[in-house]
Structures are given as structure tokens and as C-alpha cells.
N, C-alpha and C positions, 0 to 999 in steps of 0.2 A: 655078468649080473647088471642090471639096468638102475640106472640110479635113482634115488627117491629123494625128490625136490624136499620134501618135507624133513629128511634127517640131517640135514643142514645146520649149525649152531650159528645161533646170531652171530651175526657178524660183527657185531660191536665188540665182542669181546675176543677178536682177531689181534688187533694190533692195539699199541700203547697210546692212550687218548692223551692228549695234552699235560695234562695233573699229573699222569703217572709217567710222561716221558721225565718231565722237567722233576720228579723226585728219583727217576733212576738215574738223570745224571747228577744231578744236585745233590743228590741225599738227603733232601730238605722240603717242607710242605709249599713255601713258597706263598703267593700271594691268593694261593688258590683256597674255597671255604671248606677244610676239613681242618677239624680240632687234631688230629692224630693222624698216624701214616699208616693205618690199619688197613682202613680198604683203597689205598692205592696201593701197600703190598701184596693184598691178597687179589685186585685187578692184574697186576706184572707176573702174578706167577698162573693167575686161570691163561694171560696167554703166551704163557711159557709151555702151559700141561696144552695150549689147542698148535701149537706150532705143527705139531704133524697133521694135525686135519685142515691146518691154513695153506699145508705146502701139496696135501693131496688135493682139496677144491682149486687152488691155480692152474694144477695138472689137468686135472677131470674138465673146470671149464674149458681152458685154450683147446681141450680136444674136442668138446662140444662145438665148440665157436668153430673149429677147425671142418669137424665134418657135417655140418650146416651150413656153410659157405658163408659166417658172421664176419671172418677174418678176410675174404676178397674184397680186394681192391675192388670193384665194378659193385659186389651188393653193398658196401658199404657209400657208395660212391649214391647209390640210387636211393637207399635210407635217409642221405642226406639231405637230395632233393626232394624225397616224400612228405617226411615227417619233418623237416624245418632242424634237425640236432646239429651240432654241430661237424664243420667239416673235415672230415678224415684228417687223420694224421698218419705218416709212416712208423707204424710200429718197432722196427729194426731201428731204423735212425734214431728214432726219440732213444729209444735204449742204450745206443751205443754215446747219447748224450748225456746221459743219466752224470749229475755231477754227485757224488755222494759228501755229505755232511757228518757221517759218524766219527766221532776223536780217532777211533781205532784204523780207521785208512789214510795211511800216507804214503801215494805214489809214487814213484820216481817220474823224475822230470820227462824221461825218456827210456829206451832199452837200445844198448849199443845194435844200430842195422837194420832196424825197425823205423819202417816210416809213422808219421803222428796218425795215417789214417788205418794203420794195422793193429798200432799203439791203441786206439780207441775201443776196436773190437775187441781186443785182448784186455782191456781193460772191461768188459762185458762179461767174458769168459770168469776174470778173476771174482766178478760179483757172485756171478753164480756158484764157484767152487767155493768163496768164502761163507756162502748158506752152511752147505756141510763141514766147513773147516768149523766154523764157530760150535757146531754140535758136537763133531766128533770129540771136539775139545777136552769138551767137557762130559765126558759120557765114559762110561765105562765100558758099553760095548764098542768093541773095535770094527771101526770101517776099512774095510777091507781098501787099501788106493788104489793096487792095479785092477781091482774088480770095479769101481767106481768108475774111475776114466774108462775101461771096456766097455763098460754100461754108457757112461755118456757119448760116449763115439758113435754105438747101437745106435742110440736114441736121437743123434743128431745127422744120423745118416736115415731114420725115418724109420729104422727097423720094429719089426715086433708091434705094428701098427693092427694089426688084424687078429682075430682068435680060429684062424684057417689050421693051425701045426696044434697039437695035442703037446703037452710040455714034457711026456716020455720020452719024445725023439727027440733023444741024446745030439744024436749025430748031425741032425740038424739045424739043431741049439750051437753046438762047435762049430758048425761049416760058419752060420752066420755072424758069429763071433769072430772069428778069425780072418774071414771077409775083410767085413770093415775096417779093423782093427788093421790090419795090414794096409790096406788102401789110405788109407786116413796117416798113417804115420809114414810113409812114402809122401804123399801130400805137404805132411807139413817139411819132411827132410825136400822139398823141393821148392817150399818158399822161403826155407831159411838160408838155400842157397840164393834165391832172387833179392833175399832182404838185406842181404852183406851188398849187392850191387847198388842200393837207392843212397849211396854215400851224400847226394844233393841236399837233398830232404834230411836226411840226418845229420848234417852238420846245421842245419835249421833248428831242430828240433831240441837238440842239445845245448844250444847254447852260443856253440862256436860261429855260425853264421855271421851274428851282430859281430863279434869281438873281430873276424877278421876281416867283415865290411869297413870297419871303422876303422882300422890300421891300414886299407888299402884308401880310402877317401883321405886322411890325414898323408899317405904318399903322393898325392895328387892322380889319383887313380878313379873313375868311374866304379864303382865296385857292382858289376854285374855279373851274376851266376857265373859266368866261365870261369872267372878270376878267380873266387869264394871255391868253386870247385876243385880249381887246379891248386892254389895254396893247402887247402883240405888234401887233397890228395897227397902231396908234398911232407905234411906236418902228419898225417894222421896213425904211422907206426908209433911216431915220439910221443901222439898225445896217450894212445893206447900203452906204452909203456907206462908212462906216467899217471893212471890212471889204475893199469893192475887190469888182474882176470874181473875184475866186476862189470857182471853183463849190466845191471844198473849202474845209469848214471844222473847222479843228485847236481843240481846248479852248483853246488860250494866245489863239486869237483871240477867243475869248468871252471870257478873262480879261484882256485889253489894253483891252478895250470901255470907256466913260466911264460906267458902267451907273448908278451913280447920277443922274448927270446929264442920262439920257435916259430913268430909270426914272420917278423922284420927280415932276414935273412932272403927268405923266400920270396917275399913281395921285391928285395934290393935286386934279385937275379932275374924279377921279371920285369922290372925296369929296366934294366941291363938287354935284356932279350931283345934280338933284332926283329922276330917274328911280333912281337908284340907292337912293337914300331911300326911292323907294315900293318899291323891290324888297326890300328889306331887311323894311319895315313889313308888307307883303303877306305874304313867306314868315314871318315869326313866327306869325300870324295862320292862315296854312295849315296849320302845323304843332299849331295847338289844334284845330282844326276838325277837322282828321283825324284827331284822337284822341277826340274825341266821335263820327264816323262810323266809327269802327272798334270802338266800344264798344259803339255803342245799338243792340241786338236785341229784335228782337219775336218769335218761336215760330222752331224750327230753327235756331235759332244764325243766323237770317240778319241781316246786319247796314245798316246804313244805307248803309254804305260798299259793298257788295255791290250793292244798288239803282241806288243813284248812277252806278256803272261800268258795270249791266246796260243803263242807261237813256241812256249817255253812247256805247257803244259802236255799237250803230244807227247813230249816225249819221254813223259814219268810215266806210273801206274795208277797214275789218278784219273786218267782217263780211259774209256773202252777206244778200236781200234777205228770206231767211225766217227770221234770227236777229232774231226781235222779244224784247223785255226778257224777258218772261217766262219764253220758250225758253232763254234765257241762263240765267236761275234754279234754270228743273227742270233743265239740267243739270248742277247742283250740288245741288239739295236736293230733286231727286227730284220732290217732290209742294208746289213751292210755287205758292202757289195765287192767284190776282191778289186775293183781301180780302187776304194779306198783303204782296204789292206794295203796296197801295194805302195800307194802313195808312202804310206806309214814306214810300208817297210824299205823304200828307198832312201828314206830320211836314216831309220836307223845304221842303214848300209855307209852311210855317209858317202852315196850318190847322188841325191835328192839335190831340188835348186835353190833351197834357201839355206844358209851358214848353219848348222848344228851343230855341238859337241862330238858329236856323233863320228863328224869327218874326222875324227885325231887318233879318237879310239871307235871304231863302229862297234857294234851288237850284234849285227848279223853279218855273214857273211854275203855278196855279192851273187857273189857264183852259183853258191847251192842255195843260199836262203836258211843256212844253219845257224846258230847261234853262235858266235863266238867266247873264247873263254868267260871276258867279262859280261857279254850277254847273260847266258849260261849261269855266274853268280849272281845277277843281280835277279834271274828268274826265281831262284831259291827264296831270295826276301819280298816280292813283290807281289809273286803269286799266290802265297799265304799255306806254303806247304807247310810241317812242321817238320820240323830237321833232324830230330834225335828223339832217344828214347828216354833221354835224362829229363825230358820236357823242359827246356830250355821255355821262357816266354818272349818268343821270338816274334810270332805272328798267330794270327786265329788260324785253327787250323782246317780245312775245305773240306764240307759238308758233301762227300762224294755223290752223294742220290740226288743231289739238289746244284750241279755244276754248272757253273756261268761265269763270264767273265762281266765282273762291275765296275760301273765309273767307280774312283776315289773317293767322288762325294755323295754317292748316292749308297749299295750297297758293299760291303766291306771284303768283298774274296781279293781283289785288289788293293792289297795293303799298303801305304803311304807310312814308310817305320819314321821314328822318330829318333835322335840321338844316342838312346840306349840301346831300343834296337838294332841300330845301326852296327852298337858296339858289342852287345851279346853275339852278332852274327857273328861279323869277323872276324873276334876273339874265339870263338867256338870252332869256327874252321881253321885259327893260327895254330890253336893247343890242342887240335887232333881230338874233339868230343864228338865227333859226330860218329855216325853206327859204320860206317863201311857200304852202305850201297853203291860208294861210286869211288874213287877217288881221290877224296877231297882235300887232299895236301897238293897234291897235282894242278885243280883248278884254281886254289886260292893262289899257288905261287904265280899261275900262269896270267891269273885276272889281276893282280895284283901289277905286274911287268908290261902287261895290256894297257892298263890304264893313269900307271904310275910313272912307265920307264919310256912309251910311246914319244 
């Protein structure tokens, strides 16, 4: 049936205008000019009686908007420049910002395993179910829950969009019910298995992050993610105890926690730890070296550190099988030419003719031209891979359609880390976070003995 603009009820008398908010939560007339509370009651209950025809025009529009193209990015993008209105906004996003102010919501800080950016949508999710929770409430007709949720699964899987199916076929009313319904709850049983893995973020998000940055800074400890992650890791059966089956968790139960007492211990044996030692000694050591590689140039401002990363990159999957070193080069200095690869790379070899760090411990090997183990590590921090899936903030991570290798100072694929970085690296590869692509307990002890025991 086609809709008739005309049966539309003002719209004013949708939602609670000012007078009659501030009398349904006050109970009281307030500063506003009516002698009596007469017709601010009888305002709160006409849009009490229009609440279903408020919730079918939200509907009926967004599908309007939806199959007139009002809701695309690109026609709204051109309305904007036409007509002078203001400039689009992300729909979804603003949504899932939405901070609500009503007495009746108070959220939890967090939900155990759930990151803050899961956390947000589900908190969009809750807005919407609390539309009907707050009706059902109070109603005497029963809403049916598991027909509810089937219904929104339908309807947020896109279904029942068209009047193509005649509503007698049963059979196809069920296929497509149980469809989604199954696909959708497979879904979610598959991110709540991913949501227990973001243990990083959820020790952020709860609380615990600060409390055990602060007891590792107070140990004399840089408190960079590896650390905050490995103590979490360490502590978090005890805090889960302590805490109980409550999938919510409230700040006062992170402040009730024994946190000393289940912090300290574990910080003392990482102190204690000789890998932590070499992680410590390694990143100082990274942090000189890559400032003699981002210094030492030979013609074109190309730098050591340039070489190192053009020569480091081959052999990931960051690049396709015809980005060889030098290709990487001219596409930064145009016309660099393999005598000044070479040059570079006989420096790093520590055969070159002027004194470098290089000779004690090289980078590359001689013979082949390979990397050696500390080459090898320090490719990882300089070239600006990203390391893990835990998203450590280690380096930017390389823009693969757009690959080059950049001076230091000019664009950023060639990373210059700083102290922390230095330290997140190391630490990441001393405590075993990184995913498995390669070996890397193997390389760190080996670049480690390279550069330290040489």
C-alpha cells in the first residue's frame, strides 16, 4: 500500500518538548508558564498513545530514504555541494556514539573479552532492544523474545525487503527464518570466540591497563604493551576468580581487586627474567644503530637505513616477486644506481673503506648479500611492518599499493623508532607475542648474541 504524505500526525506532538520533559522527570511545573500540570499531562500521554505511529514513520522513512538513494554516501555527498546544507555525516558512527542521558541507563564500564570498539556497537544494539524492553514492560500483551530476536536477525540481514513472496508460503517464510537465524548465531558464536583473544584492549578497557602501568613504572620499568600484556596474561585467571562469573564489569570491581598483591609478584619475576634483560640491552643498542643508519648517506640523500629496508623487504609478502632492492630505491631516488646500492651495501657488510659499526657486527652477509640475524631484526623495526595481530604500536604499518622506500626525513615507510618503540619491539619478541610467521625466538636470541656477545 503506498503511503499518503498527508496521514502523517504533526510532529510536534512525537516526543516530549521541554515543559513536559522536565515535568516527567521532576514531577513539578518548574519555571515554565503553566498554572497547572494539566496539559503537560495530557502532552506526555498523546505521545505516549503516538509512540507506535513515531516508531512506524522512523521505519517507513529510513526505507524511503533507503530506496531513493537519500541514504548514499555519493547523493548525499552531491546535495551537499548543490544546495549549500550541511556536510554529511556517518550515520552508523554517529549512532554508535550516541551517549545516552536517561536516569534509567547505567552501563557497565566494560563486558569481560569485548573490545571498547565491539563494546560501542553493542551498546547500539542495547538502545534498540531497550525501545521494546521498555514497552513490553509495561504492557500486557506479551512479546513474544525468541520471535523478536528472529525478527531482528530477518531484518538486519536485509530480509523481507520486497513484496515478491505472497505471505501463504509457509515454507518459505521458514527457509528464510532459519536461514539467517542460523547464519547469524554461527557469527556471533565466532566472534565471541575472537573476543576472548583481544585480552590487550580489554585489560584497557577495564581498568586494569592503568593499575598495572603504574606498578610496572613505579618498579623502574617502561610500561609498554608487551609488559601490561604479559602481567595481564599472568594475573588474569586470579582476577577472573576474584571477580566471579559476572560477564559485566563495574570500576569499583577493579578497585575491590587485591592488585598489589596479584600485580607485584609478577612484575618481581619479570625483573628477575634474563630474556627481559636481553630485551632491554638489545633495544638500547637498536636505538644507536638506527641512528648511525639513518645518518650515513652516500650521493641522493640515500641513507643506510634506506638500503637496509630496500634489501629487508623482498623477502616478506609485502612485496610482489619483481620488487627487487633496487626497484625499491629508484622508486624513491629516481636514478639510484646499483655502485650506490653497493657502496651501501659494502659498508653494511663491514667490508666497506671507512670504519662503521658495522665491521663488529655486519647486517649483511658478504658472500650472499643476505641479511644477517641482526640485519634481519632490525628490518622488522625500520621497515615499518607491523608485527602482530595484538597491534602492538610499534611502527606505521606500509600502505602496500603505494610501496617505496623513504628518507627518514622526508616520508615515513622508513621508520626512525624512538625509546618505546625500541622497547615494545624487543619486549614483544623476548615474551613470545608475535603471531608465528617466522621463528622469532630463534632470531631474537640469535640477533641478540650477533650484536651483544660479537
Amino acid at each position: 500500500m503506498a503511503q499518503d504524505p498527508g496521514s502523517r500526525t504533526e510532529a510536534e506532538r512525537y516526543n516530549l518538548a521541554e515543559a513536559q520533559l522536565h515535568y516527567a522527570i521532576e514531577g513539578e511545573i518548574g519555571d515554565f508558564k503553566y498554572k497547572n500540570p494539566d496539559p503537560l499531562i495530557k502532552a506526555i500521554e498523546t505521545a505516549v498513545q503516538k509512540l507506535p505511529s513515531r516508531i512506524q514513520y522512523l521505519v517507513e522513512d529510513l526505507s524511503i530514504l533507503h530506496q531513493q538513494g537519500y541514504l548514499d554516501d555519493g547523493t548525499r555527498e552531491a546535495i551537499h555541494e548543490e544546495y549549500d546544507v550541511e556536510e554529511p555525516i556517518d550515520i552508523a558512527e554517529e549512532l554508535i556514539q550516541i551517549e545516552r542521558k536517561d536516569p534509567l541507563y547505567h552501563p557497565p564500564l566494560a563486558v569481560s573479552g569485548v573490545t571498547r570498539d565491539t563494546f560501542n556497537t553493542m551498546e547500539l544494539g542495547v538502545h534498540l532492544g531497550h525501545i521494546l524492553h521498555t514497552i513490553d514492560e509495561n504492557s500486557e500483551t506479551d512479546l513474544h523474545h525468541p520471535a523478536l530476536m528472529c525478527g531482528f536477525m530477518l531484518g538486519l540481514a536485509g530480509k523481507w525487503f520486497d513484496d515478491k513472496h505472497g505471505v501463504d508460503q509457509i515454507g518459505l517464510w521458514m527457509k528464510q527464518l532459519n536461514g539467517p537465524l542460523s547464519e547469524e548465531m554461527n557469527n556471533i558464536e565466532t566472534t565471541q570466540k575472537k573476543l576472548l583473544k583481544a585480552v590487550d584492549r580489554t585489560t584497557e578497557e577495564i581498568g586494569l591497563h592503568g593499575e598495572i602501568a603504574s606498578r610496572l613504572r613505579k618498579t623502574g620499568f617502561e610500561p609498554v604493551l608487551p609488559l601490561v600484556v604479559e602481567v595481564y596474561h599472568e594475573i588474569a585467571s586470579e582476577v577472573y576468580d576474584e571477580i566471579g562469573d559476572s560477564t559485566f564489569i563495574a570500576p569499583s570491581d577493579i578497585e575491590n581487586l587485591p592488585l598489589d598483591d596479584l600485580i607485584y609478584p609478577v612484575v618481581a619475576d619479570l625483573k628477575a627474567s634474563d630474556r627481559i634483560s636481553k630485551a632491554e640491552a638489545l633495544a638500547e643498542a637498536v636505538l644507536t644503530d638506527v641512528e648511525v643508519l639513518a645518518e650515513k648517506t652516500w650521493k641522493q640523500d640515500m641513507c643506510e637505513i634506506d638500503v637496509l629496508a630496500a634489501n629487508w623487504l623482498p623477502t616478506t609478502s609485502l612485496t610482489t616477486d619483481t620488487d627487487s632492492s633496487i626497484k625499491l630505491l629508484n622508486d624513491k631516488f629516481q636514478r639510484a644506481s646499483t655502485n650506490i646500492e653497493g657502496k651501501h651495501l659494502n659498508d653494511l657488510s663491514g667490508v666497506g673503506t671507512s670504519p662503521e659499526p658495522w665491521d663488529d657486527y655486519p647486517l649483511v652477509k658478504e658472500t650472499s648479500g643476505e641479511l644477517t640475524y641482526y640485519g634481519d631484526f632490525l628490518g622488522h623495526i625500520v621497515a615499518g611492518w607491523k608485527l602482530t595481530y595484538i597491534d602492538y604500536p610499534l611502527v606505521e604499518q606500509i600502505d602496500t599499493e603505494e610501496l617505496h622506500v623513504f628518507y627518514p626525513d622526508e616520508e615515513r615507510l622508513v621508520y626512525v623508532p624512538d625509546e618505546v618503540d625500541a622497547l615494545t619491539a624487543c619486549y614483544a619478541f623476548a615474551l613470545d607475542h608475535l603471531d608465528g610467521r617466522q621463528d622469532y625466538n630463534k632470531l631474537f636470541e640469535n640477533a641478540y648474541d650477533q650484536r651483544l656477545n660479537s
